[in-house]
N, C-alpha and C positions, 0 to 999 in steps of 0.2 A: 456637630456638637461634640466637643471632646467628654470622656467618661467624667472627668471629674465634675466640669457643668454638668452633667446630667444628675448625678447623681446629689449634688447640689441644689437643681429644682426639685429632685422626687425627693428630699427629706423637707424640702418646705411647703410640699401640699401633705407630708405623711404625718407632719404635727397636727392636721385636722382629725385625724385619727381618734375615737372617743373621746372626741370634746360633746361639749354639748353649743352650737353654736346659734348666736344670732345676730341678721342679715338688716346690716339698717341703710338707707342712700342709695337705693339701688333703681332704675329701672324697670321698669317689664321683663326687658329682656335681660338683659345681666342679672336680673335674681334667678331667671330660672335657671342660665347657667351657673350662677355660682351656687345653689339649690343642688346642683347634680355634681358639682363640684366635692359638697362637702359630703355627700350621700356616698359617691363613688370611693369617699376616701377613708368610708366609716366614722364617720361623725353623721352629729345627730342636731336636725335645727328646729331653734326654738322660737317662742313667741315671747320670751319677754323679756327683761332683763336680768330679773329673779332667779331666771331657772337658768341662766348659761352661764358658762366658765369660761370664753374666748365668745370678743364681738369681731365682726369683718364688716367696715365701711365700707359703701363706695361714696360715688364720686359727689353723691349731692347729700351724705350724710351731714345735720347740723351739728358745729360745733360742741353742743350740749351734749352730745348724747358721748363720744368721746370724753368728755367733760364727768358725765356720771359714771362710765365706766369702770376708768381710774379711780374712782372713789371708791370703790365697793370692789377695789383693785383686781381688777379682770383685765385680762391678757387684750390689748386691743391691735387690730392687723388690716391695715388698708387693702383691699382688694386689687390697687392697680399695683403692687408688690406680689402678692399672691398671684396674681394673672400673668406675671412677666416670669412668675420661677416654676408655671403649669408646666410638663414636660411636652414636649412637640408632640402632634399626632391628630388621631381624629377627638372630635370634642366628646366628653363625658355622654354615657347612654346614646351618642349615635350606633353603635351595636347593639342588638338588646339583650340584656342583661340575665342571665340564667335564675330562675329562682327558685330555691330547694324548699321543698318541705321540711316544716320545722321538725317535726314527728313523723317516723313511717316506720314500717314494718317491711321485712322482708321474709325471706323464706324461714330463717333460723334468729335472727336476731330485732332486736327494737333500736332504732336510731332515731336520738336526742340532739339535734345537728350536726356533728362529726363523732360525735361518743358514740358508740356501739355495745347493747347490751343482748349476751345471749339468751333468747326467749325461750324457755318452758315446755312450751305446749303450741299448737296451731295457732298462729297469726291472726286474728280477724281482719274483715277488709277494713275497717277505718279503725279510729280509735275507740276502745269501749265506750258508749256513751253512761253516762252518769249524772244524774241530778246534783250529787254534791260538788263535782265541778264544773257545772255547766258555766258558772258563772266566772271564770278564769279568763283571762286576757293573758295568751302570750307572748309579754312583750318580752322586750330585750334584757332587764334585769330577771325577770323568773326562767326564760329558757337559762340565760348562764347556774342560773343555781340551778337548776335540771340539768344541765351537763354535769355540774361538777358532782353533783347525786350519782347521778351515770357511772361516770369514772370512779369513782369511789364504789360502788357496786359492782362495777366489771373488774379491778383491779382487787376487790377484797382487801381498800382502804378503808379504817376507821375516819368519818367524814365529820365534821361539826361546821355549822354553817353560824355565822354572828353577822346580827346586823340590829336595826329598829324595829323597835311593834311593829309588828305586818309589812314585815318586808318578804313576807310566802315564806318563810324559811321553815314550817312545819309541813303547810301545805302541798311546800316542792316534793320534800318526799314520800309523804302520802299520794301524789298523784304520779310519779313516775312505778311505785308498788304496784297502784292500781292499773296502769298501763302494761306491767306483767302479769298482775292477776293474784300477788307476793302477798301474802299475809305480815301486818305489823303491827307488832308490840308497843303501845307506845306507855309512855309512864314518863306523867308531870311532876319535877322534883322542886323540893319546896324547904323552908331551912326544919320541917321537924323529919323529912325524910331519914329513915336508919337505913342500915344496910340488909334487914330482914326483907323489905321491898325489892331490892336486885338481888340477893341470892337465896336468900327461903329464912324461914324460922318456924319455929314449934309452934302450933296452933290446936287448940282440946279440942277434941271429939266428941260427936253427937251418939246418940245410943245406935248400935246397927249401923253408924255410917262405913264400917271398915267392910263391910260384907251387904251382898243383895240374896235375889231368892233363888239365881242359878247356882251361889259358891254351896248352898243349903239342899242341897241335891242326893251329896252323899250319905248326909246324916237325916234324909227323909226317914226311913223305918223308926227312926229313936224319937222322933218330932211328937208332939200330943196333940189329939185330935183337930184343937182350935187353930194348932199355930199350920196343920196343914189345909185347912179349910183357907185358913189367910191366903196362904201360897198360892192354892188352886185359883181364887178369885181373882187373883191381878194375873195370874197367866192367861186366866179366859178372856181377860179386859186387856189382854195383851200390853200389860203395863209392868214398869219395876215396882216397887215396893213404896211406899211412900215412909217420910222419917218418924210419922207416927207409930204406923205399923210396924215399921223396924223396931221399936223404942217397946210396945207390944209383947213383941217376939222374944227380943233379949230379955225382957223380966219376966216372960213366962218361961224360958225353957235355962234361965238363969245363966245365958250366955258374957263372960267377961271381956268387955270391950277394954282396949286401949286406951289410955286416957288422951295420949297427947298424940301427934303425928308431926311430919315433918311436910310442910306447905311449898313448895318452890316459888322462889321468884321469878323476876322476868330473864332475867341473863340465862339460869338453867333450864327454862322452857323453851327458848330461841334456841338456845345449844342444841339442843334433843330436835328440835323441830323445826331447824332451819328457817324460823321467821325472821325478820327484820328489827333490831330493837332501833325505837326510836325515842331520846332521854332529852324533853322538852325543860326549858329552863338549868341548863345544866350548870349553870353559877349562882342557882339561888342555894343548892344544897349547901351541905357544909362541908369543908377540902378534906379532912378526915375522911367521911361519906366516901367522895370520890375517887378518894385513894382503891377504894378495895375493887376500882375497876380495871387498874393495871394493870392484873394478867392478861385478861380479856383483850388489852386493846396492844397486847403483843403480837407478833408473827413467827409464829403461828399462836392463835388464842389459846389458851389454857384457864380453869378453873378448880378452884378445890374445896366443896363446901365442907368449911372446917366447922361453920355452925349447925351441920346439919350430920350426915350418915359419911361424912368424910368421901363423898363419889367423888371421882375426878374426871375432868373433859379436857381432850388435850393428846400431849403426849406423854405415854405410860398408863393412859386411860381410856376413856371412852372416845371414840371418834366426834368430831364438831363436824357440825352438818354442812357440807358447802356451799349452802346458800347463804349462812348467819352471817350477817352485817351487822353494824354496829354507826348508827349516826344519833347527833348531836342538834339541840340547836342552843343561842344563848343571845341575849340582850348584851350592850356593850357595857364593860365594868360599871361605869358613873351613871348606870341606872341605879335605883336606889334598895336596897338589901341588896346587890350583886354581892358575890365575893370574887377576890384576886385567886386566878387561878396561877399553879406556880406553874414555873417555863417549864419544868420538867413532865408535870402533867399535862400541859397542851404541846410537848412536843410528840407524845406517844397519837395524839392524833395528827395521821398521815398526810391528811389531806385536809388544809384550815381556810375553810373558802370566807369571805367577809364579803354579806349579800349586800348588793346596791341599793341606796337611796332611793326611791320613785321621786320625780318631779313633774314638771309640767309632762312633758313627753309624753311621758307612760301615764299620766292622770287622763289627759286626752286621750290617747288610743283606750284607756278604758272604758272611757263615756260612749265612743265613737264603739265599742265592742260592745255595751250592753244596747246598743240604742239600734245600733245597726247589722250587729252583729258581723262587723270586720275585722278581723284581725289585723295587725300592725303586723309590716313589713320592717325588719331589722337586720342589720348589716354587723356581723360580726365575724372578723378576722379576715374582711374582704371578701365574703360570701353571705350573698342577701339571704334568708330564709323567711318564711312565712305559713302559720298556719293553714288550715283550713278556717272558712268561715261558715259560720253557722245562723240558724234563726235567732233572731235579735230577742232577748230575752225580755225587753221594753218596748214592745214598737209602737205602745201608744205614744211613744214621744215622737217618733220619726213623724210625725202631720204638723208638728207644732210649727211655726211658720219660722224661717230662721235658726233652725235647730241648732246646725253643724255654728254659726257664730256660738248662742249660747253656749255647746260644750268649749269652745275650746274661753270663752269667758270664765265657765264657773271653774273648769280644770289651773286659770291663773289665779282665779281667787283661792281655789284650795292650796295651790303652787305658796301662795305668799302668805297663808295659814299656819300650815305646813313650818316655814321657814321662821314666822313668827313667834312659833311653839316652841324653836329651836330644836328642829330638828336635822337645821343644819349642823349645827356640833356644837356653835356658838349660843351665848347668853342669850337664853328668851328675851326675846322683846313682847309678848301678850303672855299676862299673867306674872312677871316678873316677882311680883311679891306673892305670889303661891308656895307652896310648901313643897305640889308636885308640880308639873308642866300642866300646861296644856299638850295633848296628845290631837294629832289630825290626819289620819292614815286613809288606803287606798278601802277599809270598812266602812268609814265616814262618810265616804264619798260614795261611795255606791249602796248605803241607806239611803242616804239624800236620792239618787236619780232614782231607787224603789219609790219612795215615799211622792215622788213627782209624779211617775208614773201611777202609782196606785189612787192619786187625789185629783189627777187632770179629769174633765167632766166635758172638755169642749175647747174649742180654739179660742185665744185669748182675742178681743176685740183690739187692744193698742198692743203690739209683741213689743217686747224691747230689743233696741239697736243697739248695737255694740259696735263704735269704731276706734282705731289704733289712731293714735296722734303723737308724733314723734317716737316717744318710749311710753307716753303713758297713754291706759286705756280710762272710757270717757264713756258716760250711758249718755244715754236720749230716748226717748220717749214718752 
């Protein structure tokens, strides 16, 4: 085979490449190869028509379903075309295939699939477990925004991630922090947000709050009998002061407090202390607002509370701690109060990752993760990765008779909810004359399997059947 045929069939299985595909006319056998077909080539197959972007016929596909295709104009690609431009060789997964762990640790650093972050402190042998994310599924949209977290933390990129409600884009980086063990800052900005919230402002003082009962040490001989009686007792109760007693102290011994002080925000705490800030809803502020973030989010960061005792972090000032990061997350404009951020402001963020859509896929590996607690194996940049799995956080469903049909049913019915709501980008079709959308996220859907799980009492006597019939699916029972 001369270079240029070859290189002519390996660009026409390499369009399979993050699609999302579905396999209609096929056999037994010819689906599983072209199953392994579309797996090996990084694409992702699906179950319905709703949720894919390129269909692959074979040979006993009907008419129709070609026919609906192009209506809902999706890419369609006969299979005895794709079969004849596969490159020569041995067939898909007759070698077996390497599969890396999606997370691991090593001696000095944490790896996020090919990202690499230098780790802190000692390793543990798995990942931290933790109740607040037990309940995560990582699929193939939340590891890429956990890479691109990664990269943006190991590279000391300001990161902002935009996508839909609950596309994890808060979550991602709270749980890659927690994977280090990183302390973060987080602060939801909203349109009354000022700028006293990120970088400090003056706030009055309570009686005695500028001082306790160790700074009153030196001037014990001048103290009057009650106010050292006070002292004695909270040191025996091995306690500070409380603000009463401070408040006490200061009008008996006619101490003048401060009236006002200067409070730090979140930008100067993280500067000083190297935590993570993380700036939830960052287009509902107001662009004034966000302006006063652009030292910060220069290389090298810089600060200079001109509202407050004029410190500066930076250069010519204090040192920035080198762990401080700076990430972002945001709804896309045509949510409703967004504001336009200008090109000049979203160019100072390094790194503008725009989180994936969930669909069917990733609805199913969720169901299939709470119920079974599997992880979904995912194929990204031609290296499979996958979790570990764990105990099924649901497993009273796992008895229900026909389970694995009904997940991957209810995950189509959420798929064409989902898309109903428009949250495919286009014009809602449910709820149309609403004022807001309808919303149908990966939350919704896993209240629902809680709420199934938590109300199930016993095996249902009739289960319902779910079968596929051409493109569309049909109950019985």
């Amino acid at each position: 085979m001369s270079t240029k045929t070859h290189k002519k069939k390996d660009s026409s299985v390499r369009q399979l490449e993050g699609r999302r595909i579905l396999l209609r006319g096929f056999n037994a056998s010819e689906e599983r190869l072209a199953k392994k077909t579309v797996l090996n080539s990084g694409g992702t197959v699906v179950q319905s028509l709703q949720a894919a972007d390129l269909v692959i016929l074979g040979a006993e596909a009907a008419p129709t379903v070609a026919e609906l295709a192009r209506r809902k104009r999706l890419k369609v690609l006969p299979w005895a075309d794709l079969a004849s431009d596969r490159p020569e060789g041995p067939e898909p997964n007759d070698e077996p295939i390497q599969v890396r762990s999606a997370v691991e640790y090593a001696s000095d650093h944490l790896r996020i699939l090919d990202a690499r972050l230098p780790y802190p402190g000692r390793p543990p042998q798995s990942e931290p477990p933790s109740d607040r994310f037990s309940h995560l599924c990582l699929d193939e949209p939340f590891l890429k925004a956990a890479r691109a977290v990664a990269l943006g933390a190991a590279q000391r990129l300001p990161t902002a991630l935009e996508g839909i409600t609950a596309a994890s884009k808060t979550t991602v980086v709270l749980w890659v922090a927690h994977l280090l063990g990183h302390p973060v800052l987080r602060l939801n900005l909203h349109g009354q947000t000022d700028t006293g919230e990120l970088v400090g402002r003056y706030v009055p003082t309570r009686a005695g709050e500028e001082w306790d009962g160790n700074s009153l040490t030196a001037v014990r001989p001048w103290l009057k009998p009650e106010s050292l009686a006070l002292l004695d007792r909270a040191a025996n109760e091995g306690r500070a002061l409380s603000l009463p007693e401070r408040a006490f102290l200061t009008a008996r011994e006619g101490f003048r407090d401060r009236t006002w002080r200067f409070a730090e925000g979140i930008l100067p705490q993280a500067l000083r202390s190297g935590a993570w800030v993380l700036l939830d809803e960052l287009n509902l502020a107001e662009p004034q607002i966000l302006e006063r973030l652009n030292p910060v989010l220069e290389s090298p960061p810089s600060l200079l509370l001109s509202e407050g005792d004029q410190t500066r972090w930076g250069p010519a000032g204090l040192p920035v701690h080198e762990q401080f990061r700076l990430f972002a997350s945001l709804n896309p404009a045509e949510y409703a109060g967004r504001s336009m951020l200008s090109p000049a402001f979203r160019d100072r963020w390094l790194q503008w990752f725009s989180a994936t859509s969930p669909g069917e896929t990733e609805y199913t590996a969720q169901l299939r993760f709470l119920i079974h607690g599997i992880q979904p194996s995912v194929t990204i940049h031609r290296t499979r990765y996958q979790a570990k799995n764990v105990e099924p956080l649901m497993d009273r469903l796992r008895e229900v008779p026909e389970v694995d049909a009904l997940i991957q049913a209810l995950a189509q019915f959420h798929t064409a909810l989902a898309m109903g709501g428009s949250d495919s980008g286009h014009s809602p079709v449910l709820g149309r004359h609403r004022r807001e959308r309808y919303v149908f996220t990966r939350r919704s859907l896993e209240a629902c399997a809680r709420l199934w799980n938590a109300l199930r009492r016993g095996t249902p006597k009739v289960p319902r059947y779910f079968q596929w019939e051409g493109v569309g699916l049909t109950g019985g029972g």
